[in-house]
C-alpha positions, -999 to 999 in steps of 0.1 A, spaced: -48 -72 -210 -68 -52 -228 -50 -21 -244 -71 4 -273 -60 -9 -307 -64 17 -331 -58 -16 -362 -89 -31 -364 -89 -69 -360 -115 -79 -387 -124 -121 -386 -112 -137 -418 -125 -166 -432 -97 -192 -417 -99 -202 -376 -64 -207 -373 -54 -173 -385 -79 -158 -365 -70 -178 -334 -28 -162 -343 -44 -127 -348 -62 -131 -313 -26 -140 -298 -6 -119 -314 -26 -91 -303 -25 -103 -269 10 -108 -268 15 -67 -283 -8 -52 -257 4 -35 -227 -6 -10 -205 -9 24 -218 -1 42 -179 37 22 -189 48 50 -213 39 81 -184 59 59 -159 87 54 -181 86 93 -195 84 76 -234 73 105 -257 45 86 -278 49 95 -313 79 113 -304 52 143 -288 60 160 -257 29 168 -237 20 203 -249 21 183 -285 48 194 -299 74 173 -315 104 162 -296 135 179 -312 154 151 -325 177 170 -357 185 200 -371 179 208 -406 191 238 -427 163 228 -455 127 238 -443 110 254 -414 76 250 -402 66 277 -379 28 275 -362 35 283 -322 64 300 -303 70 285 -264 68 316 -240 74 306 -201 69 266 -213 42 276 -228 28 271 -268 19 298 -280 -1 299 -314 8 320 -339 1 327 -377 15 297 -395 51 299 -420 67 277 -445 101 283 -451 122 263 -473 161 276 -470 146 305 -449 122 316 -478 86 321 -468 69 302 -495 44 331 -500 74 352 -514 85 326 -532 49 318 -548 47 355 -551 75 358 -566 75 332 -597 39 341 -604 43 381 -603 64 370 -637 42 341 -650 68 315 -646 63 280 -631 78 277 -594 84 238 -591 118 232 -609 129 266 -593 117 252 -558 133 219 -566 169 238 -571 161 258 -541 155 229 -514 187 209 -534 214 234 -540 206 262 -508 198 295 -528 176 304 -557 190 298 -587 200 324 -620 184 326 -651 211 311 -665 214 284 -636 176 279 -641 177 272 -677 204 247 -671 187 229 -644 157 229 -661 174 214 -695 193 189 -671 157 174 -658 143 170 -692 174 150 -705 167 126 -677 133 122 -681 125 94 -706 123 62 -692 152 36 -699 143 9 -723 117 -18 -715 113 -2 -683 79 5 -692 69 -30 -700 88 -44 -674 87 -23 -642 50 -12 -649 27 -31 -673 45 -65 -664 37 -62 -627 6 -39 -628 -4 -26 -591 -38 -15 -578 -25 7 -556 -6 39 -576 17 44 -546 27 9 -539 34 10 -582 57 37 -572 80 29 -547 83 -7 -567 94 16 -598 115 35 -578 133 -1 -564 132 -9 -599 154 22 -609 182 5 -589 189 -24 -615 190 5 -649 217 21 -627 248 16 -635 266 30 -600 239 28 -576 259 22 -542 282 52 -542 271 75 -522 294 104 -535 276 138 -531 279 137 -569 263 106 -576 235 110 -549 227 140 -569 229 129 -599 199 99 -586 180 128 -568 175 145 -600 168 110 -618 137 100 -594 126 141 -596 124 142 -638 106 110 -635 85 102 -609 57 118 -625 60 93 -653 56 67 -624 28 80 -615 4 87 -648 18 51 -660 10 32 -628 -21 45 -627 -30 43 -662 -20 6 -660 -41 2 -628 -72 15 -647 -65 -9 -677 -56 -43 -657 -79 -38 -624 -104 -14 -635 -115 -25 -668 -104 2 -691 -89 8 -725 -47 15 -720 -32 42 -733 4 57 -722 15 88 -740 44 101 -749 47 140 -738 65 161 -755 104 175 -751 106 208 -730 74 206 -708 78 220 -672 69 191 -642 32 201 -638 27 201 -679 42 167 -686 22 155 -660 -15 170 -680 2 160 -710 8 124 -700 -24 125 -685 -50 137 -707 -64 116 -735 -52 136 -763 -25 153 -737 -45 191 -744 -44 213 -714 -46 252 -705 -17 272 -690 -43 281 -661 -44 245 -656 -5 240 -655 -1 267 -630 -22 255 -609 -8 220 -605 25 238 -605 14 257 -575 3 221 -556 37 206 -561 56 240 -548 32 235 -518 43 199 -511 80 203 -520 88 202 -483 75 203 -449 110 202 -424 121 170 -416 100 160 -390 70 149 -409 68 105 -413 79 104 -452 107 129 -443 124 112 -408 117 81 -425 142 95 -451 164 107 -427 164 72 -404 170 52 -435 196 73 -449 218 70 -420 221 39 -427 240 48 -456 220 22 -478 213 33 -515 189 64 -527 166 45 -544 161 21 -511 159 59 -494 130 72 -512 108 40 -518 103 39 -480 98 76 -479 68 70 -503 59 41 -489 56 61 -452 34 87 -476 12 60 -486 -3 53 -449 -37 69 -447 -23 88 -418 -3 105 -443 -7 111 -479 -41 101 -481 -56 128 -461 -70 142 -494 -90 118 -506 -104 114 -476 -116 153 -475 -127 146 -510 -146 120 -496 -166 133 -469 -171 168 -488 -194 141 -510 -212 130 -482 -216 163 -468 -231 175 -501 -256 140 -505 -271 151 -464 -269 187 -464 -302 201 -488 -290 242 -479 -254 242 -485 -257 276 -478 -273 271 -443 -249 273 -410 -274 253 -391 -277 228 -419 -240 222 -422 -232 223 -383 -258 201 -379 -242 176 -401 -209 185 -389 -218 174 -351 -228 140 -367 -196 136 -380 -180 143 -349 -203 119 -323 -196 94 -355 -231 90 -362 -222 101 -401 -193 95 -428 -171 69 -419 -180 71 -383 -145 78 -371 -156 113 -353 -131 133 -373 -137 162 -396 -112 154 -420 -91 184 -435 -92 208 -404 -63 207 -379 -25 202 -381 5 190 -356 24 226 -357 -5 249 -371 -29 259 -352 -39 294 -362 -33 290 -400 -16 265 -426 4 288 -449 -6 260 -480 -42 262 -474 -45 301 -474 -22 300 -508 -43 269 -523 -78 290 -509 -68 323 -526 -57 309 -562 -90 286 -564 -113 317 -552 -95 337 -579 -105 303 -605 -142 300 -593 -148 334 -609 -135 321 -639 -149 287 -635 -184 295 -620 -198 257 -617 -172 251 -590 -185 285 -572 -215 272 -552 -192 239 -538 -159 262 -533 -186 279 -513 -195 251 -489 -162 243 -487 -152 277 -467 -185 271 -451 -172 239 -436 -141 256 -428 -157 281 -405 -179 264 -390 -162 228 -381 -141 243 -355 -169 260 -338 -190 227 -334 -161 208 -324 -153 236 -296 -190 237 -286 -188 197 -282 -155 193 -266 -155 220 -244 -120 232 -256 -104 253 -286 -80 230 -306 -70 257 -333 -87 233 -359 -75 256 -393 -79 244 -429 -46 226 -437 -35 218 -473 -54 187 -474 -85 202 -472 -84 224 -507 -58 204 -527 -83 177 -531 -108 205 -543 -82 214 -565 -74 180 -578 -108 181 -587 -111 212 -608 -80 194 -625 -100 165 -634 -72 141 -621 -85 109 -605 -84 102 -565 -59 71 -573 -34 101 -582 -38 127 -553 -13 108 -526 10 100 -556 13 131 -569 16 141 -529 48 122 -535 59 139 -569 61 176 -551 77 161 -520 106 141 -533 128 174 -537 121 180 -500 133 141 -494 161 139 -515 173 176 -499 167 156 -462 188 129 -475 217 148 -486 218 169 -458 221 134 -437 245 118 -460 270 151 -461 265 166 -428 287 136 -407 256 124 -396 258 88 -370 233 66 -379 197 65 -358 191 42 -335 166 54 -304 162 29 -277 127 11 -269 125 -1 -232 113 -37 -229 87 -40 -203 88 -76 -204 102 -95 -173 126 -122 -181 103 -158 -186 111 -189 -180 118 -214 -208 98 -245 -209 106 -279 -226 84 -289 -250 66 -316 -225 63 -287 -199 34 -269 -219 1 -270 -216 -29 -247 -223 -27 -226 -188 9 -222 -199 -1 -211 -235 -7 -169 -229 14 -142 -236 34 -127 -207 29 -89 -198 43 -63 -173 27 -67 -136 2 -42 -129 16 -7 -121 18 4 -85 -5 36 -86 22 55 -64 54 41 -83 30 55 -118 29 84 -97 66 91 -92 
């Protein structure tokens, strides 16, 4: 049987694996018309495409549709985390020049925005946790260097298990007290995997500085980052403004059930988030970015008029019959599961870089094709397809831009993905731990009939195949 495999099966170098990738992808195929006749909501989406309600959560809302008469019904996209629209929370924080993250972070953790005087003691709180324990470095990150940042980063988060000196007790306390651990310093994580990445598998000379005392999230992150850790405010803020964006995204996104399913399991925090960012690091994902970043490049190298509609849908509808880019037929960067009409992110992300391009005018004429792209990639996909899919900018498609501007490296857009998110996971995972929560276990229906067993003299080669489901009755599919 012969099912659409979305996991390429690539021929190695050695028959016999080949020969157990052929069968084990034989024996996982089944017939896609089984899921309609046993009801199964694939990828836990009901028809229309929205996702099947399987929680409640008190710590964000995503809002991109209402359902009138069973029907979705688009409308203007909203972020709320604890019932704040993030535009008045973004609004808010940068109306009086402050950064938003660690205010965000004690938002989504604690329910309500804090005081100045809470503020100042959260924010002291992070710092004092931030330094690394000792040897950490050495051991955790230069002694087992990765080349993939993320993978680095759920090992160092693993490894934060062992330089804890209570890490099963899963008082409210002590879960907070981790929470706030992995937040101050998973950014360190991050720089230092990658810088150790660039030194052991790319060749380059290490360094690994040490930022200074006091720094908010998005400056010790330039400071650990930069060669001689010099940055502007304006380029603080603007990271600042990425990781406020990420913070959270309600629970139903991968990295955030996965959070939620592993947590009620009442295993550790540390065990909690490294398979959050180890959900994030699946191209389907965190990496959306990079691959915007990615085919922006290749729209610039085959467009000559990037100011030309006809140029750049042109280009566009090669993309989309995969006859350009990476020949997967997708316009990477437009589209989202909820939003349809909007993505609150991208319009927040769009505004502050169009307000930087004036100031930064070298970054004006590709900002440009960017919006140009924007507009005109859902009209060529509507005028192909025949139908309207509400494909809107989401955040992916300007926070690489943005990353640029920033001059951070690709290997470091899904991680630092991660470092904005974590407050929305560990938020996720406290609400699981302290809300009497039973522990999640959905049921998958076998569609395998029982099989005989066979002694060993009993097989042969005809007997040698994998079993599958007898061929669906077209009127039992039916019913």
């Amino acid at each position: 049987m012969n099912a659409k495999n979305n996991v390429k099966n690539v021929q190695s170098d050695d028959p016999l694996l080949d020969k157990y990738a052929e069968m084990a992808v034989d024996a996982s195929s089944k017939d896609p018309n089984l899921y309609h006749a046993y009801n199964v909501k694939r990828g836990l989406r009901n028809a229309d495409g929205s996702g099947v309600l399987v929680g409640l959560t008190t710590v964000g809302g995503v809002v991109g549709y209402t359902i009138e008469d069973n029907e979705l019904i688009p409308v203007p996209g909203k972020l709320l985390y604890r019932g704040i629209e993030v535009r008045d929370l973004v609004r808010g924080f940068q109306k009086e020049k402050r950064f938003g993250f660690e205010e965000t972070v004690f938002l989504l953790l604690m329910g309500h925005l804090p005081t100045a005087a809470e503020l100042a003691e959260f924010n002291t709180r992070l710092c004092e946790m931030r330094p690394l324990p000792p040897r950490f470095k050495e051991e955790a990150i230069l002694g087992m260097p990765s080349p993939d940042v993320m993978n680095k980063l759920a090992r160092c988060v693993l490894a934060s298990y062992a330089f804890d000196p209570n890490p099963d007790d899963l008082s409210i306390s002590n879960v907070i007290r981790q929470s706030l651990l992995l937040i101050s310093r998973l950014p360190t994580y991050a720089v230092y995997g990658y810088q150790a990445k660039a030194h052991y598998h790319m060749g380059r000379s290490l360094f690994m500085r040490v930022a200074p005392e006091g720094l908010s999230t998005a400056e010790h992150i330039l400071s650990l980052l930069r060669l001689r850790g010099e940055y502007t405010r304006e380029e603080a803020e603007l990271l600042d403004l990425c990781l406020v964006l990420h913070a959270d995204h309600g629970g139903g996104n991968n990295s955030t059930f996965t959070t939620h399913v592993v947590s009620s399991t009442f295993t550790d925090t540390y065990s909690a988030i490294a398979a959050a960012c180890l959900s994030l690091k699946g191209p389907r994902h965190g990496g959306a970015n990079i691959k915007v970043v990615k085919m922006m490049e290749a729209v610039k190298a085959n467009v000559k008029d990037w100011s030309s509609d006809t140029q750049v849908a042109d280009y566009l509808r090669k993309i989309l019959t995969k006859r350009a880019f990476d020949r997967a037929g997708l316009i990477y960067g437009l589209g989202h599961a909820v939003y349809k009409i909007s993505d609150p992110r991208a319009e927040i992300l769009r505004e502050k870089v169009r307000e930087l391009v004036t100031l930064h005018p070298e970054f004006q004429e590709e900002f440009e094709l960017y919006n140009k792209v924007a507009e005109m990639g859902p009209r060529v996909y509507e005028e192909l397809k025949g139908v309207d899919r509400g494909l809107c900018p989401n955040v992916d498609f300007y926070s690489g831009f943005v990353y640029r501007m920033l001059k951070i490296p690709a290997d470091l857009f899904t991680p630092l993905f991660a470092v904005g998110r974590i407050p929305g996971w560990c938020a996720h995972r406290l609400e699981e731990l302290a809300s009497n929560s039973r522990i999640i276990r959905p049921a998958y229906k076998c569609v395998l009939p029982q099989q005989k067993y066979l002694s060993l003299a009993e097989r042969t080669p005809e007997t040698a195949h994998a079993a599958h489901h007898p061929p669906l009755d077209i009127d039992e599919e039916e019913e």
